[in-house]
N, C-alpha and C positions, 0 to 999 in steps of 0.2 A: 574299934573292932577287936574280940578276942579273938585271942591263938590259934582256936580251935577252930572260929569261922572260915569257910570257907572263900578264899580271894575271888573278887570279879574277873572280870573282861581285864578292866586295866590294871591292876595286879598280875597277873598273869602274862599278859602282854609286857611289865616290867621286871620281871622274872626271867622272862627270856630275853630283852635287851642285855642283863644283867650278865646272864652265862655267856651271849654273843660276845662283850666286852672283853670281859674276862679271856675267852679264848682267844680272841684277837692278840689281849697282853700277852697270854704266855705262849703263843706261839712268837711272837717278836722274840720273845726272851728268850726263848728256848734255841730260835737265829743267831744270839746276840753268843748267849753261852758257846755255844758250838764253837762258832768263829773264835770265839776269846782264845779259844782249844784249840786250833787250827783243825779242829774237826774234826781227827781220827780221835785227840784227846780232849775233845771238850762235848763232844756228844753222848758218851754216855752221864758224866756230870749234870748236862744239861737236863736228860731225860727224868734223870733222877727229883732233880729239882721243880722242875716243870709238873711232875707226877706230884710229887708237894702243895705245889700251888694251886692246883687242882681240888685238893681236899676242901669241902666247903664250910667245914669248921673253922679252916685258917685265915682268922678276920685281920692279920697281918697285913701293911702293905705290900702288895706284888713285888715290887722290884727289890724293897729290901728281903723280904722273906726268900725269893727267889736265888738270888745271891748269896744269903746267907746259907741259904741247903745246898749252894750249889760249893761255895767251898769248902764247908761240912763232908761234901762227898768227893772231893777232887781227884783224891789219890784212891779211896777205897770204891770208890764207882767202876776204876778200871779193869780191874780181876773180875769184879762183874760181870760187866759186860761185855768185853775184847774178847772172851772165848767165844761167846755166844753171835758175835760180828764177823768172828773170823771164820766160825761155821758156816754162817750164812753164803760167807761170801766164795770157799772151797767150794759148795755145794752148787750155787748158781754156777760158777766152773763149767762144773762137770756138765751139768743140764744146758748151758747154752754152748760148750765147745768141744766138749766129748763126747755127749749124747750123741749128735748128728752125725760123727763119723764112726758111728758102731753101727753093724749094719744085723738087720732081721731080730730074733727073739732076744738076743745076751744086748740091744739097744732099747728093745720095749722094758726089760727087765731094771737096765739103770735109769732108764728113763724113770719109772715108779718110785724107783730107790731115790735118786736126784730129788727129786719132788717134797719124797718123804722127808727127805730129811732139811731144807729148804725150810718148809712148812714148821718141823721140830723144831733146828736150831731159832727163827724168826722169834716161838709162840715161848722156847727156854726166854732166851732176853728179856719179854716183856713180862713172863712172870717175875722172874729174877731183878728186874725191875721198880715194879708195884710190890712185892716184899721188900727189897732194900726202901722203898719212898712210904711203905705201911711203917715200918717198923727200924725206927731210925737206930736203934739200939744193936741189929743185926750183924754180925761180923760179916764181911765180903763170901766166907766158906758155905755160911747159914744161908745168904741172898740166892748165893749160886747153886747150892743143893737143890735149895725149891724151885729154880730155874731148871733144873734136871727133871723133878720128879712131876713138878704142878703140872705141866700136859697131859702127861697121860693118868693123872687123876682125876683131871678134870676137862675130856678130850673136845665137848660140845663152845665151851668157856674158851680154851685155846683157838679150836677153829673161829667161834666171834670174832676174837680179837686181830688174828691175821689175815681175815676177809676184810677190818676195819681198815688196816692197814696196805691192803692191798686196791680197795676201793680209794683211796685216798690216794696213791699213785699212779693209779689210772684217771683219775681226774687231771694228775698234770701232764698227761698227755691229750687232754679234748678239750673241748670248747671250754669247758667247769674249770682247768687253769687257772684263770685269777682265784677262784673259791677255795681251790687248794693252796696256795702261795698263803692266803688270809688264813686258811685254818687246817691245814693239811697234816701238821706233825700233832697241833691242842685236839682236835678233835679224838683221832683215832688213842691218843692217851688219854682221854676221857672216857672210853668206850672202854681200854683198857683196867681203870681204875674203877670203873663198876662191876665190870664183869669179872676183875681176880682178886681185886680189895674182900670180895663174899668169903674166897675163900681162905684165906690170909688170915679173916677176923674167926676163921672155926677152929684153926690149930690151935692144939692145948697150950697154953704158957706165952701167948702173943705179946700180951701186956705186959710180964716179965721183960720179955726182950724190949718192948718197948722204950721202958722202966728204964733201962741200962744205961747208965750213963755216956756218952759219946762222947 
């Protein structure tokens, strides 16, 4: 069969065993990372990494290639990401325990604002993210800048990504639970990695940074 041919039924069918697999690993891994971290400090490493493995160029073994990106990023994954976690998590705050005792319009008002910014800080991380695991050359200031500005340059891309992620945690609240557990954190980084990898690969001088030695 040439290249060009189009795959059958059963091609196709092991294609998608393939990426099942695959997500399966790097979601363990991405488990495995975290914990190694005690999980305030091993989750954005992990992310980082797991967005790595993800790439379907990287015909590297899983676990070593995994590990290797992940302590590649141990220290400089944290400036990263920890701003953008600790947004999140001010912000859910305000929206689950200050929201509800403001009472009439100045509560509709930060209600919006809480939401808004919830939604921002989430959609900064995961581009901040996906540039740091595009572009391994990136210094943590470079990761983080595009984590600031990639939302609202690309607001439809953002929303994708934090509806993926928010769909994925409402799974492990219902029946779909086991589904989530098995692919809950690979999947929605996956969703991630198509949808902000696009725009990653359009900034002038990608490759340079790429380039860079690390």
């Amino acid at each position: 069969m040439s290249e060009t041919e189009p795959l059958g039924w059963a091609g196709r069918v092991m294609v998608v065993l393939g990426l099942l697999a695959r997500l399966l690993a790097v979601q363990a891994l991405w488990v495995l990372g975290a914990c190694a971290g005690l999980l305030v400090l091993g989750a954005a490493p992990a992310t980082i990494a797991a967005l790595r493995c993800l790439d379907p160029e990287d015909d590297a073994g899983l676990w070593r290639s995994f590990w290797r990106h992940y302590r590649r990023v141990l220290v400089s994954a944290q400036p990263v990401l920890l701003p953008f976690g600790a947004g999140v998590a001010c912000a859910l705050f305000n929206l689950l325990v200050v929201v509800p005792e403001v009472p009439g319009a100045a509560g509709a008002v930060l209600l919006v604002v809480s939401t808004v910014a919830v939604a921002a800080a989430a959609a900064g991380g995961i581009f901040a993210a996906v540039y740091a695991a595009s572009v391994p050359g990136a210094r943590p200031g470079e990761s983080a800048r595009f984590g600031l500005l990639g939302p609202w340059l690309a607001p439809g891309r953002a929303a994708a990504c934090v509806g993926a992620g928010l769909a994925a945690l409402a799974m492990t609240t219902t029946a779909a639970a086991p589904i989530a557990i098995l692919f809950g954190i690979a999947v929605p980084l996956l969703v991630a990695r198509a949808m902000v990898g696009v725009v990653v690969d359009r900034i002038p001088g990608v490759g340079t940074l790429a380039a860079r030695p690390t």
